[in-house]
Structures are given as structure tokens and as C-alpha cells.
N, C-alpha and C positions, 0 to 999 in steps of 0.2 A: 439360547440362540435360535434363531428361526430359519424357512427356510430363505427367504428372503437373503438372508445374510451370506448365503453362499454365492447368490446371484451375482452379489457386491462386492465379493473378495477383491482386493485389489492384488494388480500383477504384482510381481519383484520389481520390474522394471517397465516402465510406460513406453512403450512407442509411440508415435505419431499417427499411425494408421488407427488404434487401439482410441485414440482420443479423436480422430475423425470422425470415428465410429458413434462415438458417444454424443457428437453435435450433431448427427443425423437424426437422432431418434425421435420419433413426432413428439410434438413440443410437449403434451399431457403426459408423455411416459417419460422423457425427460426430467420435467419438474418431481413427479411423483418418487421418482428415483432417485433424484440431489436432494428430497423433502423426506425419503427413508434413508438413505447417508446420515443425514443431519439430524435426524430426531436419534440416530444410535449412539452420536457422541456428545451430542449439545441437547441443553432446552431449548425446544423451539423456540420459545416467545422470551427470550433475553437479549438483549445487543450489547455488545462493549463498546466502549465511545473514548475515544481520543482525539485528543487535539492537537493541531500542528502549528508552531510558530515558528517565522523565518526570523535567527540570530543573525542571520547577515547574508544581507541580501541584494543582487544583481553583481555586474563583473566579472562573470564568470569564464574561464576561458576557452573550456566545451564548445563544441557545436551541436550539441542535441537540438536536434530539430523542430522540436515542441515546444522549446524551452524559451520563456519571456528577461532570462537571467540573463542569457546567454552574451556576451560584452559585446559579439558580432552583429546581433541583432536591436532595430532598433526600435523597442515596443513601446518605450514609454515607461518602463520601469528604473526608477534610480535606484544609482549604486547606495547602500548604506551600510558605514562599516559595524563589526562585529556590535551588539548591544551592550550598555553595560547589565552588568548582573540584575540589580532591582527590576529594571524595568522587566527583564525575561520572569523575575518571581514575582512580581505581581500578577504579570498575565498568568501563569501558574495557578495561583491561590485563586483569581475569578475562575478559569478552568475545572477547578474543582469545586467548588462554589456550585457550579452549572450541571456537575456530575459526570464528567469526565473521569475516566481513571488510570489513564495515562497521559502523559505530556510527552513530543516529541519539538524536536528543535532542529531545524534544519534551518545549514549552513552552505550556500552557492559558492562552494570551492571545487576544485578538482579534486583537492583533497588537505589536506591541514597539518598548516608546520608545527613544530612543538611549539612556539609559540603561540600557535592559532589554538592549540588545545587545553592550554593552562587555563585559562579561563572558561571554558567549556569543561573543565570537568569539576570547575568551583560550582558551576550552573547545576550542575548532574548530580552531585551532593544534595545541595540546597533543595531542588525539584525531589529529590529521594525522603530529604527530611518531612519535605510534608506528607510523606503519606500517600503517594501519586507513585506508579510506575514512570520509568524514566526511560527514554526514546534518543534519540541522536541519528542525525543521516546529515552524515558530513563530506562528505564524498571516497577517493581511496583511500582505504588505510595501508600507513607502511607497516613494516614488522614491531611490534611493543604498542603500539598505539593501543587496539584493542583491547591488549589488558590492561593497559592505563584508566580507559573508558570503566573495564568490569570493578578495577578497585575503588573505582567514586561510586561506585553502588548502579553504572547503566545495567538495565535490565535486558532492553531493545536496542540491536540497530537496524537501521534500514540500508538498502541498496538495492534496489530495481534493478532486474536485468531489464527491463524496458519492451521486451519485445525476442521473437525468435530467434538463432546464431544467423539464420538464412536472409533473414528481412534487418537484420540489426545495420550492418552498413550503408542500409540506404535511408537512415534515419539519423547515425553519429559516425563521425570518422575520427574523434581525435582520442579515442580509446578505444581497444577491442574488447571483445564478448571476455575474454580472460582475464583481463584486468579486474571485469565484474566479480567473476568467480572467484579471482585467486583474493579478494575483499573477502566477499563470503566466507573464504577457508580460513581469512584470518581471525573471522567474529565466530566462527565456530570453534575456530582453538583455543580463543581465549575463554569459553562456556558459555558465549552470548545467546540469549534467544534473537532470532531471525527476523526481519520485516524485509519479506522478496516480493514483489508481483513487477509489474510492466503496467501498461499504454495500451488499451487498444482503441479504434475506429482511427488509426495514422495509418491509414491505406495497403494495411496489411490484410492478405487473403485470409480465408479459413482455417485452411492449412497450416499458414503460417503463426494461426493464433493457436492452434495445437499444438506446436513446437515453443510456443511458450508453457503452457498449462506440462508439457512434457517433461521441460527444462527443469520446472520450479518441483514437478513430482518427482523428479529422478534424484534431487538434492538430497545428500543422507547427514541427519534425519531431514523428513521435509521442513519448509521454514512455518516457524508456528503461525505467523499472520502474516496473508495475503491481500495487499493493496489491489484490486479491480482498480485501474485510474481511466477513465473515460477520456480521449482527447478535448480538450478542451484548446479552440484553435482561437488562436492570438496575433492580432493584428501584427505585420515585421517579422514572423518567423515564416520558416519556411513553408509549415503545415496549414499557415493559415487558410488555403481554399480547398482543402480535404475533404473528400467528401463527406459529409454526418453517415453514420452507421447506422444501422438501421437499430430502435431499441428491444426489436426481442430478440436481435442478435446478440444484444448485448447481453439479456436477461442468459439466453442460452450458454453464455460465457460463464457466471455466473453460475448458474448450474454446473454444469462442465470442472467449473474448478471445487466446486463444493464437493463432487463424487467423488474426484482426484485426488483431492486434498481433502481427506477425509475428517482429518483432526485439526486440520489449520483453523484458524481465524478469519474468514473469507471478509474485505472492508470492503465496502461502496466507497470511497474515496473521488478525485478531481469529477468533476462533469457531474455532480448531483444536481446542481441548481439548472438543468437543460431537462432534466426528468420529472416526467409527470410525477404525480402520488401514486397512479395506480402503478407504474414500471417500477418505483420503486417499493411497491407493496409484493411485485411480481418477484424483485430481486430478494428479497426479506424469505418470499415461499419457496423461492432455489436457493436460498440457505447462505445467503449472507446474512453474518450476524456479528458487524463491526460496522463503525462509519467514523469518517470524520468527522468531529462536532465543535463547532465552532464557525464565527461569520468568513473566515481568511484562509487559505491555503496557501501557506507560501505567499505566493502574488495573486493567485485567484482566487475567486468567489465560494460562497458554500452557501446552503443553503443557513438561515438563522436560527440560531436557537431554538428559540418559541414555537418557528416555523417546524422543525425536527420534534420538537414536545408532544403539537398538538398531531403529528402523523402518527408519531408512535404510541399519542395515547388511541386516536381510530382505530389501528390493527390490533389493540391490547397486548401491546410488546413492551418488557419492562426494561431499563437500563440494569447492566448488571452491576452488582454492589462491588465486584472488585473481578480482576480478570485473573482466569486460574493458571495460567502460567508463569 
């Protein structure tokens, strides 16, 4: 160990000040610090790459703010019910194809009856069988759901706390910040690995995006892979005239969570296709080393395949052959 390593200890417990602290730091010592984080736990130059397909999608009865699903708002997205199975494994098998090494499937519910999930964990099997880590972000779970998910072979679930407890109400109101958690504590009792992160450039302070990066650090253990989702503003929702963030605030976020989250999976996720090559060569050197891959998120945009190939063959960053979690 070096001495560097002491510099980086991380606390017991994160404060908010403790991570203020750390988006202040001039931006060089910053990077250099989330880029010796990162080189102690990872290779630098591998990424993991997942893809996300939406099983059923729009109707949703949320008000997140951000959200194109959301049945209140009216974007332009139709409702479409649940898919059947083939059509989800084939997208699968091209996913993998492409070198992906996990599939995730998300479903615009509040959250899913046992009906909604019988067929979701036929999905979960099948995506397992080939050889692909297997994802699900279906929204709350009740009590048993969870480990329903772990016995069809889910590896991943996600759940976004979205944003900090302090800034969370002025973005959703028709669930509180606990509802999130008390999910989380259910995909952690059933042995699930974790997919947590949030939103940001939704008009939340600095501050306030410390009190995320806090949130997601304080979780025990932390969650293995952390979505960064960039706003991405959508005509009909509320967020739609927000203002753009600025992007090496965003890179600094990025960082910031790399330090934090010292063994997590840090993703570039929503809002890739608004970023240069260089910000996101920037986000690569503050140590993210996951991305969405694939042309769809859900309902929005990503940047193309080919497009992702030829970037990450410029930085000489290799897809990794399987994720170690």
C-alpha cells in the first residue's frame, strides 16, 4: 500500500460537508484523485457495457418529474403493454452479439402485481440462460417479490433514489424517499446485487447533489453499480426548460462519485448522446467505467453502437469480457 492510500481512506460514514469538500477541489486534483481511486480497484482502461430495454412501457402512475412514461404527462410516448417473451430474447441475444454483458429490463410500473411478475421472471431465466447477467428495475417491490426475482437467476436490480432526501419533493410527490429505501432493503435481503444512482442537472444545487453521492455512500454495503443519468429534458414534463448543467460539473460529479464509491461500477447512463467525445473521454478519466450500450433507453436516445466502438477504440478502452460481480 502507498502512501497515497491513506490520503483516500474512506470515512465510516459520509457526510455532506465531507463531499462538498471534495467537488471543490481544483478540477486537476480532483480528476487525479477519482483516477488513483480507480486505478486501486479497477483497470483503468476496461468498461462494462449494459443494455436496457423497456418490457413495458408508458402509463405509468408516478409523477417524476423527468419522466416521458409518466400517464400525467403528455410527451408523446405510447402506452405499450408488457412484451412477450421472444421479442425481449431476441433483443437479448443481439445485446450480446454487440458485447454487452448484462441485460436489464425495465418495466414503467409503480411497482408489479404477481401477475405483472410471472412473466418477468420467465424473462429473467431465459436472459440468465444465455450467458448475460440479468437486470430488472420494475419499480417497488412488496415483501417475497425480491426473492422470487433471486430464484430465476436476477443478478441486478435497480432503483434510483433519483436525487437527495432534501431536493427529492420538488421532483416526485406520489412516493417518498423511504418507499425507495425500504426497495433497496428488500433487494438486499433477498442477496441481490444493487443498481442505485439518481438524475442529475434537474435543478438541483451542489449541495444537493452531495446529498445524493452521500445517500448512495452511506448504503451498507455500497450498491455495486452506480447509474450517473444526466437529465435529459423531454418535451410535456415538467423539467422540460431546466436549465442544461454545465458539463464539467457534470464530469466533477463523476469524479466525486468514483472517490465515494470506491468499488462501485460508476455508468455514464441517460444524457450521453448531448455529450461531446472529449466530456465523455473526461468522464472515462474520473473513472467511470460502465455505460449504457445500446441505440434506446427506455424511451430515450443513446448514443449508437458503432458510435461507442469507434470512441472507445480512440481512448484504447476495452469492453470487459464479463463483469466481476
Amino acid at each position: 500500500m502507498n502512501d497515497m492510500t491513506q490520503v483516500i481512506a474512506e470515512p465510516v460514514t459520509w457526510r455532506v460537508a465531507d463531499i462538498e469538500a471534495i467537488f471543490a477541489l481544483p478540477f486537476n486534483d480532483l480528476i487525479f484523485r477519482a483516477q488513483t481511486v480507480h486505478r486501486a480497484h479497477f483497470d483503468a482502461n476496461t468498461v462494462q457495457l449494459s443494455t436496457l430495454m423497456s418490457i413495458k412501457t408508458g402509463g405509468c402512475s408516478e409523477d417524476c418529474g423527468y419522466c416521458p412514461q409518466a400517464a400525467r404527462y403528455d410527451t408523446g410516448v405510447e402506452n405499450q403493454g408488457l412484451l412477450d417473451i421472444e421479442t425481449v430474447l431476441e433483443a437479448a441475444r443481439a445485446a450480446k452479439a454487440a458485447g454487452a454483458t448484462r441485460f436489464c429490463m425495465g418495466a414503467a410500473w409503480r411497482g408489479p402485481k404477481q401477475r405483472d411478475l410471472e412473466p418477468v421472471l420467465d424473462m429473467v431465466r431465459e436472459v440468465k440462460a444465455m450467458g448475460l447477467e440479468a437486470c430488472a428495475t420494475l419499480g417497488m417491490l412488496k415483501d417475497g417479490q425480491a426473492e422470487q426475482l433471486k430464484d430465476a437467476g436476477l443478478d441486478y436490480y435497480n432503483h434510483n433514489l433519483d436525487t437527495s432526501p432534501e431536493f427529492y419533493g420538488e421532483i416526485i410527490t406520489t412516493r417518498d424517499y423511504q418507499d425507495r429505501l425500504d426497495t433497496l432493503d428488500r433487494v438486499r435481503g433477498a442477496d441481490l446485487h444493487v443498481c442505485c444512482g439518481g438524475i442529475v442537472g434537474m435543478g438541483e444545487s451542489r449541495t444537493q447533489r452531495a446529498g445524493l453521492i452521500a445517500q448512495l455512500a452511506n448504503l451498507t454495503p455500497q450498491p455495486e453499480s452506480v447509474p450517473i443519468n444526466m437529465l435529459v429534458q423531454v418535451e410535456g414534463t415538467p423539467l422540460q426548460d431546466t436549465e442544461a448543467m454545465d458539463p464539467l460539473e457534470f464530469v466533477r460529479t463523476i469524479a466525486v462519485a468514483r472517490i465515494v464509491l470506491s468499488q462501485s461500477y460508476v455508468r455514464l447512463s441517460a444524457g450521453r448522446t448531448k455529450m461531446s467525445e472529449a466530456i465523455q473521454a473526461l468522464c472515462f478519466l474520473a473513472g467511470a467505467n460502465s455505460i449504457f450500450y445500446g441505440e434506446k433507453l427506455l424511451t430515450t436516445g443513446n448514443p449508437e453502437v458503432e458510435r461507442d466502438r469507434a470512441l472507445l477504440a480512440k481512448l484504447g478502452i476495452v469492453p470487459q469480457g464479463a463483469a466481476c460481480h
